[in-house]
Every structure is written in C-alpha cells, then in structure tokens.
C-alpha positions, 0 to 999 in steps of 0.5 A, a space after each residue: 500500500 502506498 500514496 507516493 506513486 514517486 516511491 513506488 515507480 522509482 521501486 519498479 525501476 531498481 527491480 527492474 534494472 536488477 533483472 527482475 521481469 515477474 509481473 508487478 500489481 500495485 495495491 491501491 487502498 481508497 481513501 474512505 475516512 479521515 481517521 480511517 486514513 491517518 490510521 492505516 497508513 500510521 500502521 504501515 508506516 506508508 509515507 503520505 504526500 503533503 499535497 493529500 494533507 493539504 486538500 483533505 485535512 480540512 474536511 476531515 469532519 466531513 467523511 463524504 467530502 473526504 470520500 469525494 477528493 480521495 477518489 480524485 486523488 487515487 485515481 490521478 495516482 493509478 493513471 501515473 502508475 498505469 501510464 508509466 513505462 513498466 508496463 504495469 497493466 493491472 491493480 489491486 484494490 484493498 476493498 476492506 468490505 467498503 466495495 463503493 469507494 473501489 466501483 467509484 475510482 474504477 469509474 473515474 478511470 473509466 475502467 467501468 460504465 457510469 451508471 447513475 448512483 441510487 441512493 439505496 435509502 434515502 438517508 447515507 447508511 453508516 459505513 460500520 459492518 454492525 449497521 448494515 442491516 439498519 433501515 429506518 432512522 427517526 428524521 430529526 437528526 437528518 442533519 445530524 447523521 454523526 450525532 445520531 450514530 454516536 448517541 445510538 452506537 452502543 445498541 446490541 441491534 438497530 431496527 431493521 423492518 420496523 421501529 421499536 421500543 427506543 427507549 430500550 436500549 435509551 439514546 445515549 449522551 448527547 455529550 459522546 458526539 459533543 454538540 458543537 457548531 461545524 463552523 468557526 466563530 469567524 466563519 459562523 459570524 460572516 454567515 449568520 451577522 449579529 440580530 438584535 431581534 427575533 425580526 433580523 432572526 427570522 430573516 436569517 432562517 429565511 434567507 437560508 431556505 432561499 439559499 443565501 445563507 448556507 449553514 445553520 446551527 443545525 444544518 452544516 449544508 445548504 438545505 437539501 435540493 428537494 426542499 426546493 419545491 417548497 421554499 417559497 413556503 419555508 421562507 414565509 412561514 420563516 418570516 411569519 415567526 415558524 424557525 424551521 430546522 428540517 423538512 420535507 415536502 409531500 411526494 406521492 408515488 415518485 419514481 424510485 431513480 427521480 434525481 431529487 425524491 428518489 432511492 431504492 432498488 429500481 422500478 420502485 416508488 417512493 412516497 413522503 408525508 409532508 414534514 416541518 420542524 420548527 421553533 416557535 414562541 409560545 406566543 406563536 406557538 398558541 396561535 398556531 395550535 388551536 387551527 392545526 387541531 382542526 385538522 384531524 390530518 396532521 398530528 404534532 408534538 411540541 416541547 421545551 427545553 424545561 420538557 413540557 410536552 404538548 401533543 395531538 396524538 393519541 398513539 406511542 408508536 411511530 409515524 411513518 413519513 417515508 416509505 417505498 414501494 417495489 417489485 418482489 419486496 414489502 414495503 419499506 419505512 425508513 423515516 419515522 416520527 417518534 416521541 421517545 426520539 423526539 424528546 432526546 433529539 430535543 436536548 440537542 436542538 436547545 443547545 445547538 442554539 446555545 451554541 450558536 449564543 455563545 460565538 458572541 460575546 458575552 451580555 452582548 444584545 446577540 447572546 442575549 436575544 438567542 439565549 432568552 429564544 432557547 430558553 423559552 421558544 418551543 421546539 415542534 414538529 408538525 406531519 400532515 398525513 395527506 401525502 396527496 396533497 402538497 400545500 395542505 401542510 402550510 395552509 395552517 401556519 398561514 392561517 394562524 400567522 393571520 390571526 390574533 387573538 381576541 376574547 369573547 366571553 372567555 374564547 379566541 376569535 379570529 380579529 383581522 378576520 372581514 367579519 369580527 364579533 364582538 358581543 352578538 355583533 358582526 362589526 365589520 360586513 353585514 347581510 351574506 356574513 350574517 349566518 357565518 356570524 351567528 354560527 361562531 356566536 352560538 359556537 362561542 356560547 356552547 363552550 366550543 370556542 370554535 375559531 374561523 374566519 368569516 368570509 
C-alpha cells in the first residue's frame, strides 16, 4: 500500500534494472475516512504526500467530502502508475468490505460504465459492518447523521423492518458526539451577522431556505435540493415567526431513480408525508395550535427545553413519513416520527442554539436575544398525513400567522378576520356574513370556542 506513486515507480525501476521481469500489481487502498486514513497508513508506516494533507485535512469532519477528493486523488495516482513505462497493466484494490469507494475510482478511470448512483435509502447508511442491516432512522437528526450514530452506537441491534421500543436500549449522551457548531466563530459570524431581534432572526432562517445563507446551527449544508419545491413556503412561514430546522415536502408515488425524491432498488416508488420542524414562541406557538387541531390530518408534538410536552396524538408508536414501494419486496419505512426520539433529539436542538449564543460575546444584545429564544421558544414538529396533497401542510401556519387573538366571553376569535364579533355583533360586513356570524356566536356560547374566519 502506498500514496507516493514517486516511491513506488522509482521501486519498479531498481527491480527492474536488477533483472527482475515477474509481473508487478500495485495495491491501491481508497481513501474512505479521515481517521480511517491517518490510521492505516500510521500502521504501515506508508509515507503520505503533503499535497493529500493539504486538500483533505480540512474536511476531515466531513467523511463524504473526504470520500469525494480521495477518489480524485487515487485515481490521478493509478493513471501515473498505469501510464508509466513498466508496463504495469493491472491493480489491486484493498476493498476492506467498503466495495463503493473501489466501483467509484474504477469509474473515474473509466475502467467501468457510469451508471447513475441510487441512493439505496434515502438517508447515507453508516459505513460500520454492525449497521448494515439498519433501515429506518427517526428524521430529526437528518442533519445530524454523526450525532445520531454516536448517541445510538452502543445498541446490541438497530431496527431493521420496523421501529421499536427506543427507549430500550435509551439514546445515549448527547455529550459522546459533543454538540458543537461545524463552523468557526469567524466563519459562523460572516454567515449568520449579529440580530438584535427575533425580526433580523427570522430573516436569517429565511434567507437560508432561499439559499443565501448556507449553514445553520443545525444544518452544516445548504438545505437539501428537494426542499426546493417548497421554499417559497419555508421562507414565509420563516418570516411569519415558524424557525424551521428540517423538512420535507409531500411526494406521492415518485419514481424510485427521480434525481431529487428518489432511492431504492429500481422500478420502485417512493412516497413522503409532508414534514416541518420548527421553533416557535409560545406566543406563536398558541396561535398556531388551536387551527392545526382542526385538522384531524396532521398530528404534532411540541416541547421545551424545561420538557413540557404538548401533543395531538393519541398513539406511542411511530409515524411513518417515508416509505417505498417495489417489485418482489414489502414495503419499506425508513423515516419515522417518534416521541421517545423526539424528546432526546430535543436536548440537542436547545443547545445547538446555545451554541450558536455563545460565538458572541458575552451580555452582548446577540447572546442575549438567542439565549432568552432557547430558553423559552418551543421546539415542534408538525406531519400532515395527506401525502396527496402538497400545500395542505402550510395552509395552517398561514392561517394562524393571520390571526390574533381576541376574547369573547372567555374564547379566541379570529380579529383581522372581514367579519369580527364582538358581543352578538358582526362589526365589520353585514347581510351574506350574517349566518357565518351567528354560527361562531352560538359556537362561542356552547363552550366550543370554535375559531374561523368569516368570509
């Protein structure tokens, strides 16, 4: 094994000058990890170019990137070594049970056909022999994989087929991954600027749904490509006081090979429920609440960092939210929803956000406004389970964001809505909005505080 191709080709030739003409095959390891990589060469004492130093420590946090610059770099080294005058005409691969790396470099080489990579789930499977037989992940660490493999690592078995019980064996600490921002203080400041109000917050979330802004605390890259189908909606629901930190659109029955929804084998198709997570204040969060209710399609659940829960759903058990239909299988459900994961995944999301507090300095008007947020906001996630319908899942968030709150013997009325009633009396739009009136009254006086908006 060797990475100087100089070393190797000035080996070939002293073995050639003594006479020696048996064939010589090279072994070639790709580069899989960072730490696989500094590993293995430390114990064969294989000498490592500066130039590979250069290009890949910087990423070694990020074993995709790693992956994609040591293919490169292998492959430029096996073109050398095939395009030498010794006549070397095969190479020997050190798969390590890791076959994709080796298939990627031979297509660089153009030693095999190209063909266009399916994900096999839509979720990066872990590279570990223990995990290979893992098929469904809760979606709140969707970008967070290395977290959630390093609180779930000591599991005696991961689910496979279907979902269960996650508090047996319990999600380990949040402090064996370490939760820390990705980003330097200098280069979280660049992206992320100094707000001064849940105003200029908002804004920031927004813009990093239109893709102006490229990271978050709780998202490394920019968002994925198949949220851009929604990101008009994301960054106006970003804008009406809704932080979203993950989701997912609504995909009824794409094709498993489509570019942006697809995964899994071939001939397959693959279908999403609409998903939003999100923090919101309690002032917000209270609007939001009673209108999504009404929706006997959407479930939800909502805590804070104290661990006050507040949900919907009447079941323990998981939510699929991904699933995929193919020829000659069952159905398979990679992505779910969950209580029990949700309320240790929530530890996380708080204190990413302080974190993200502390790269300011210290009672500077940043610090405080992002702290006190994480101290009070809520973290929630809201599934609409119409998987047929793409915009149902915003319709609420709208709807609450135009509405506040006013009391009528006790109850919330929708204010700003045409018609506003006020003791018995439609204040505002008379004759066709008199039925619509009198029904909220009489709703109102039933005890069912029913909240609409009267056209």
């Amino acid at each position: 094994m060797f990475y100087d191709v100089d070393i190797f080709l000035r080996w070939v030739a002293a073995v050639r000058e003594a006479g020696i003409t048996i064939p010589i095959v090279p072994g070639i390891a790709p580069i899989q990890t960072w730490n696989g990589f500094i590993r293995s060469t430390k114990l064969s004492q294989t000498t490592i170019p500066q130039s590979y130093i250069d290009v890949l420590e910087p990423h070694k946090t990020n074993d995709e990137k790693v992956r994609e610059i040591g293919i490169r770099l292998v492959a430029e080294m096996c073109r050398k070594i095939l395009a030498s005058p010794y006549n070397i005409r095969g190479l020997h691969f050190y798969t390590m049970n890791l076959e994709k790396g080796t298939k990627m470099i031979l297509e660089e080489l153009n030693l095999v056909p190209r063909v266009e990579a399916i994900k096999p789930l839509p979720w990066r499977q872990s590279l570990t022999p223990s995990r290979r037989t893992e098929t469904i992940r809760p979606i709140f660490w969707a970008n967070r994989t290395k977290s959630y493999l390093s609180r779930t690592e000591n599991w005696d078995e991961y689910p496979n087929g279907r979902f269960g019980d996650a508090r047996s064996p319990a999600y380990g600490e949040i402090d064996g991954y370490g939760v820390s921002l990705k980003h330097t203080p200098e280069r979280a400041l660049e992206m992320w600027g100094h707000p001064t109000s849940v105003a200029e917050v908002r804004s920031l979330f927004s813009r990093f749904c239109e893709g102006s802004v490229k990271a978050l605390p709780w998202s490394d890259e920019p968002a994925a490509a198949e949220t851009s189908i929604i990101a008009k909606h994301l960054a106006r629901v970003n804008e009406l006081g809704f932080l979203t930190i993950n989701s997912q659109p609504a995909v009824n029955g794409a094709r498993s090979d489509d570019r942006a929804f697809g995964w899994g084998p071939a001939n397959g198709f693959v279908y999403q429920k609409a998903y939003l997570e999100f923090f919101a204040s309690p002032e917000t969060l209270n609007k939001l609440l009673p209108v999504i209710s009404r929706d006997p399609l959407i479930t939800y659940y909502a805590i804070n960092k104290q661990g006050d829960l507040r949900t919907n759903n009447q079941s323990e058990g998981p939510n699929a939210v991904t699933w995929g239909v193919f020829p000659g299988k069952e159905i398979i459900q990679p992505t779910v929803v969950e209580a029990v994961s949700f309320m240790a995944w929530k530890d996380e999301a708080f204190e990413l956000g302080v974190q993200w507090s502390q790269i300011y300095e210290r009672d500077s008007p940043s610090a405080k406004l992002i702290k006190d947020m994480m101290e009070t906001y809520f973290l929630v996630n809201v599934v609409h389970n119409d998987f047929k319908d793409p915009n149902a899942i915003f319709q609420g968030f709208y709807e609450a964001a135009n509405a506040s709150a006013v009391t009528v013997n006790g109850h919330d009325v929708i204010a700003n809505a045409k018609a506003t009633l006020v003791n018995g009396i439609i204040a505002n739009g008379i004759g066709e909005n008199l039925k619509n009136g009198m029904q909220v009254i009489n709703d109102v006086a039933r005890g069912r505080g029913r909240e609409v908006e009267v056209q």
